[in-house]
N, C-alpha and C positions, 0 to 999 in steps of 0.2 A: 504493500500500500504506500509507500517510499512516494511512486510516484504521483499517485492520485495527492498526496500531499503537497507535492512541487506544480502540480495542476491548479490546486487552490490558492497555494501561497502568491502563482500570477493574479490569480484577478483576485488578490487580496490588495496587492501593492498596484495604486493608482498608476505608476508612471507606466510600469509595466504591462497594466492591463489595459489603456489609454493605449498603445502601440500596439498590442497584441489585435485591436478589435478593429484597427485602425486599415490594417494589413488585411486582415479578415475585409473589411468595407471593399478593400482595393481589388481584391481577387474577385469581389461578387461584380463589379464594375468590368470587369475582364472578359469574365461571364455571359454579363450581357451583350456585350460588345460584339463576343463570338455569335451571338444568334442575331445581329441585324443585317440580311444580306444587303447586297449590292444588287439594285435592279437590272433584272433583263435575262435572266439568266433560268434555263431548265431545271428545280430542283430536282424529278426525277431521273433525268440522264443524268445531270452530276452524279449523284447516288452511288449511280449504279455504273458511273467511271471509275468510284473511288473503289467500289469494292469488287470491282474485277482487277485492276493495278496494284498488284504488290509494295511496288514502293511507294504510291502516293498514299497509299492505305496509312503506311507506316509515318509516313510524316503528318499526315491527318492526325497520327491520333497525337502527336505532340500539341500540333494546334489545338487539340480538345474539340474537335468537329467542324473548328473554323472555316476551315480550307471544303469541307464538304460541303457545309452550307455558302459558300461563294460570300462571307461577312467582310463585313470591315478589318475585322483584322486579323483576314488569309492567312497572311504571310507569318502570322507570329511575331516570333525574335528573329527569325530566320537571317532580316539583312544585318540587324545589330549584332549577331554572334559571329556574321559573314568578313564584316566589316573589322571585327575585334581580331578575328583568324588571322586576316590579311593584314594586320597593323603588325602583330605581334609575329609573322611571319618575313614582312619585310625588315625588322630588329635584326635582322641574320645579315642583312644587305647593306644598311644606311645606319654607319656608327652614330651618326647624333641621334636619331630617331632611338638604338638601342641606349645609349647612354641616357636619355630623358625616361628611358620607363624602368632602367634599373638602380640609375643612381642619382635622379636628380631628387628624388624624396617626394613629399608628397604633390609638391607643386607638379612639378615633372608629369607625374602620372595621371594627376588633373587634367595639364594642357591633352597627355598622352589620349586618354577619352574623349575629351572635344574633338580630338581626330575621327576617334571611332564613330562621335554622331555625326560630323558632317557627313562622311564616307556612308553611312548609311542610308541616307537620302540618294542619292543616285544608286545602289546595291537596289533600295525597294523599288522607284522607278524603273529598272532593268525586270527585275521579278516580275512585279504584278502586270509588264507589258506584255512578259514572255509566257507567261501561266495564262493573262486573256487568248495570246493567240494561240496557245496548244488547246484549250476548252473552243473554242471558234471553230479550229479543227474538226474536232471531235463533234462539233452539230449540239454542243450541250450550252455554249452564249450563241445565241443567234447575230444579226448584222448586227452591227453600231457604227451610227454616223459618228464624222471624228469628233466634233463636241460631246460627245455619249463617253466615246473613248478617252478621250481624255480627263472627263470629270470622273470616269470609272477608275483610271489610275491615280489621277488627283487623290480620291477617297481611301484605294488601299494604301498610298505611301503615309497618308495622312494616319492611317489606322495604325501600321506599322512605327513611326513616331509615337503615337499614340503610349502603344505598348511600351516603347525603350522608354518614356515619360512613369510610365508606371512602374514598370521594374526598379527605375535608379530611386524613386518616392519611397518603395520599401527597403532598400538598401540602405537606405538615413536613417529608418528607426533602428539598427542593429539586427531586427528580429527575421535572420535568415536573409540569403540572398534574391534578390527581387525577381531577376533573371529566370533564376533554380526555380524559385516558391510559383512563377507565373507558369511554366514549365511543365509542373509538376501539377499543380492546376487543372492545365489541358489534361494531363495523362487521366486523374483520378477521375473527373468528369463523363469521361468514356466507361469508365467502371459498370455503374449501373446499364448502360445499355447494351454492354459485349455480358450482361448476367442474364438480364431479360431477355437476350437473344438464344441465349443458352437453356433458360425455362423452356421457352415455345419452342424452339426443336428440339426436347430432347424427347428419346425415346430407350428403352430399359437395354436396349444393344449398346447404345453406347455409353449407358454408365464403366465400363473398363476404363475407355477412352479418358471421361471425363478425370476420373479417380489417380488416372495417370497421368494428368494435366496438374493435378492441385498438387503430385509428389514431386513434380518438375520445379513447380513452384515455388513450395518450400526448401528445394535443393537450391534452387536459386538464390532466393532471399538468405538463407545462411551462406552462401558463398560471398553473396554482396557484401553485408556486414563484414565477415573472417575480411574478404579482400582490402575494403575500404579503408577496415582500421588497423590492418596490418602496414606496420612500420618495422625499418631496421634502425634499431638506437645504434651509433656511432660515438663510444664514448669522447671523450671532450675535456682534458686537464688545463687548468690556468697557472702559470707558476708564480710564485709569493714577489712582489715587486716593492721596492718601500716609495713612497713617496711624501716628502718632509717629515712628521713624526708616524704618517699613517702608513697603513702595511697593505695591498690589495692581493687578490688573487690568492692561492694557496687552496682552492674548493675542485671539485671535478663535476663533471654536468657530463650532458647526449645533447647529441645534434640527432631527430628522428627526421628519417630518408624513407618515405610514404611507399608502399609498394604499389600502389596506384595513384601515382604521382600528376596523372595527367588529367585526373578525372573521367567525365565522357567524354571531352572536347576532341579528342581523336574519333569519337563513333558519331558524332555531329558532322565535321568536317569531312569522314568517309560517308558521310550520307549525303550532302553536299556533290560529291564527286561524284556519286553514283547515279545525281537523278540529272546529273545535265546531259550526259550521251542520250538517255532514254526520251527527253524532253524535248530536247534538239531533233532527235530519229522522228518522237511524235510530230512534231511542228511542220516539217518537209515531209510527212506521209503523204499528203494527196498534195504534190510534187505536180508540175505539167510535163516537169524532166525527167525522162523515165529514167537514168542513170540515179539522180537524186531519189527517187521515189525508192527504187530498187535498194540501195544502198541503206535508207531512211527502215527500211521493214526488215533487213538485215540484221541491224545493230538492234531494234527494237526486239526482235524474234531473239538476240542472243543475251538481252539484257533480262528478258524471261525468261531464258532456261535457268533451272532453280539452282543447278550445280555451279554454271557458271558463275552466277551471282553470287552464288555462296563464298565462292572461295577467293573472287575479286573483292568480295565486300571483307571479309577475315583478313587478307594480306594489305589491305586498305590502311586497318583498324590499328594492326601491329607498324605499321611503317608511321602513321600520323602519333604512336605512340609515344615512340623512338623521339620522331621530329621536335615535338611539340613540348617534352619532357628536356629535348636541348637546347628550344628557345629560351623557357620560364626558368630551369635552373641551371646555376651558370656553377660547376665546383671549383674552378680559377679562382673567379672574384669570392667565392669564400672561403677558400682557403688563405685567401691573403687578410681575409678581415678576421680569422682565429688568429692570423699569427700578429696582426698588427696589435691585436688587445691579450698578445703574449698567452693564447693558449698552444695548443698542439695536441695530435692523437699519439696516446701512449704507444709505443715502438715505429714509429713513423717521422721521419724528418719535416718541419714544417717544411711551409710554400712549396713547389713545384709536385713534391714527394705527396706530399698530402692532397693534393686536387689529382694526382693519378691514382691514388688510393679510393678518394671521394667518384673519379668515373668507373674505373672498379667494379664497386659497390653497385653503384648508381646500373649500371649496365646489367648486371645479373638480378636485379630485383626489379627492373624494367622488365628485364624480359615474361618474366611471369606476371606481373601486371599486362601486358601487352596480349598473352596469350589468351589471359583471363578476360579480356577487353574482345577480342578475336570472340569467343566462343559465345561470348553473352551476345556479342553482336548476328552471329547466324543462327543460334539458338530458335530464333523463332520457325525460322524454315526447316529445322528439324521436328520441332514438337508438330508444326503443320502435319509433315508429311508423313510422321508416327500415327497422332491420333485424330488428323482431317476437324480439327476443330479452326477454323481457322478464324472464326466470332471469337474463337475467345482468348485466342492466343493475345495479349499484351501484349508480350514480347521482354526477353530480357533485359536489353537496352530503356525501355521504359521501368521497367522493375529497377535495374540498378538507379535511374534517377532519382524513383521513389525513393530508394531506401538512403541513398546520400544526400538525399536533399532531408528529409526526417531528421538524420545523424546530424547534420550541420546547424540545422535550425535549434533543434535540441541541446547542441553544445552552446550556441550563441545565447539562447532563452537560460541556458543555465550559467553563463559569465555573467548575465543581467543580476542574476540573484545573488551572484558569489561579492561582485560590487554593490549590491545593497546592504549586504551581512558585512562588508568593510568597511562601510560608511558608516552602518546603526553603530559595531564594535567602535 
């Protein structure tokens, strides 16, 4: 009952519970937002696009039904996480750009973000022009005069702002990140209806099926936790220094090196990858050029074979792991900032010695994160094609959100408390 204690003790303390319901208001606003479509548009051929398409299925359900209902805001996060990939990926290319997001402090990182919204305004611009004319295609938006089209795009980029407006609003109260919490949102919202989909077909053959859906399940979700908050402590000595009559240093601590250091952000960005060939193949399907057409239902026909997919989308996942894991953590510049405040790791030479030690490490506990990141990410096309449930399949990748977004928010909700017991002591 530990918990249900820590449950009351929030909406006992005002300040606390004043953010908590605040955030709660913000997600219902989200809510709404996802069900006001955009005129003009067939809801039941959309429907019944999304749930014959594998991958648009899967990014649907991130939006929380957004993108099936054709709403304001389609798109999600989709350009602000687009835009944030590609900030923190050009860091590898243009030293000032990487010097402002890792060592100018907080200002640095401030400016660093205004990058990432301006950049996001044209990222949604591109999207929502390129998603009207793949649905156009497809006979599921009918014409639009170009005033039609433009106000249609005006609306989703607008929506898409929107969104990043909201997410960064939660991120100021402390309570979890805005991004994650909007996210995760969309995932849970789908809940109820991939259950009710599952009541009305079900039938007593495929209770196995089901029964071996839910042991998936809980294999997952213990694996997400074990993974998430699986760390390698790297111990971490300070040696005794004096300075004037005072004495510093002389204690030993850990530096913890995350085994899934990269979060989802690798299985976002290989999703990313994955749906522009399909996208692109859709959009030149009914081609005049038969060359274009022919080639367009090629790449379409091989981006639905389940194997292919499978195993481009796994090697995706593992390589944006690697990638992404070598933008955000740099073991150079902290090696040099243990030795400059005179620690070092016990049998390890500071500076040089120590950041090859630190990629090392880093590298063998990448790798299982990476793989674990792999598995969760085709995971769903295996349980698919095990037990043909495919209403109810979530999908690992959504699970792992869940469960890290919980864990984050949960830690964050519980420093709020530990700084109120420091404050009353």
């Amino acid at each position: 009952m530990k918990w249900f204690n820590k449950v009351l003790l929030i909406f006992k303390i005002k300040e606390i519970r004043n953010k908590v319901l605040f955030v709660l208001a913000l997600l219902v606003v989200f809510r709404l937002a996802a069900n006001i479509p955009v005129p003009g548009v067939n809801i039941e051929k959309l429907q019944a696009f999304f749930e014959s398409n594998q991958l648009f299925g899967l990014i649907n359900i991130f939006t929380g039904g957004a993108m099936s209902n054709f709403s304001i805001v389609m798109l999600g996060l989709g350009p602000y996480i687009t835009a944030t990939i590609i900030l923190q990926l050009l860091t590898m290319i243009f030293p000032k750009l990487k010097e402002m997001y890792h060592e100018s402090g907080p200002e640095g990182r401030k400016k660093f973000n205004q990058y990432g919204r301006y950049l996001t305004v044209p990222l949604a611009i591109l999207q929502s022009y390129a998603m009207i004319g793949l649905l156009r295609s497809q006979q599921v938006v009918g014409a639009l005069s170009t005033l039609e089209l433009i106000a249609a795009i005006a609306t989703i980029t607008a929506g898409a702002v929107f969104l990043m407006w909201l997410g960064e609003l939660i991120s100021e109260k402390g309570i979890g990140n805005g991004i994650s919490l909007l996210i995760f949102a969309g995932i849970i919202a789908r809940i109820p209806t991939s259950i009710r989909q599952a009541i009305v077909t079900y039938t007593p053959e495929k209770l196995p099926s089901y029964l071996a859906f839910l042991a998936v399940a809980v294999l997952v979700i213990v694996g997400v936790v074990i993974v998430t908050e699986a760390q390698r402590n790297v111990p971490i000595s300070y040696a005794k220094r004096v300075r004037g009559r005072r004495m510093y240093g002389g204690f030993s601590t850990h530096m913890p090196l995350r085994v899934n250091q990269a979060g989802v952000i690798p299985i976002i960005f290989a999703l990313s990858i994955m749906l522009f060939p399909g996208m692109v193949a859709k959009f030149f399907a009914n081609s005049s050029n038969a060359f274009i057409a022919n080639a367009s239902q090629f790449i379409g026909q091989l981006f639905e074979n389940q194997l292919f997919y499978g195993v481009v989308y796994f090697l995706l996942v593992v390589l944006f792991t690697f990638f992404y894991t070598a933008v955000t953590f740099d073991p150079k510049a902290i090696a040099e900032n243990i030795q400059k405040q005179g620690g070092f790791v016990p049998g390890i030479r500071p500076g040089e010695n120590t950041a090859n030690f630190f990629y090392y490490i880093l590298n063998r506990i990448t790798l299982v994160g990476a793989l674990f990141l792999g598995v969760v990410a085709v995971l769903p096309i295996a349980v698919r094609g095990a037990t043909g449930l495919a209403s109810m399949t979530i999908g690992g990748t959504a699970v792992l959100i869940v469960v890290s977004v919980v864990l984050e928010t949960m830690k964050q909700v519980e420093s709020q408390l530990v700084m109120r017991d420091y404050e009353g002591f």
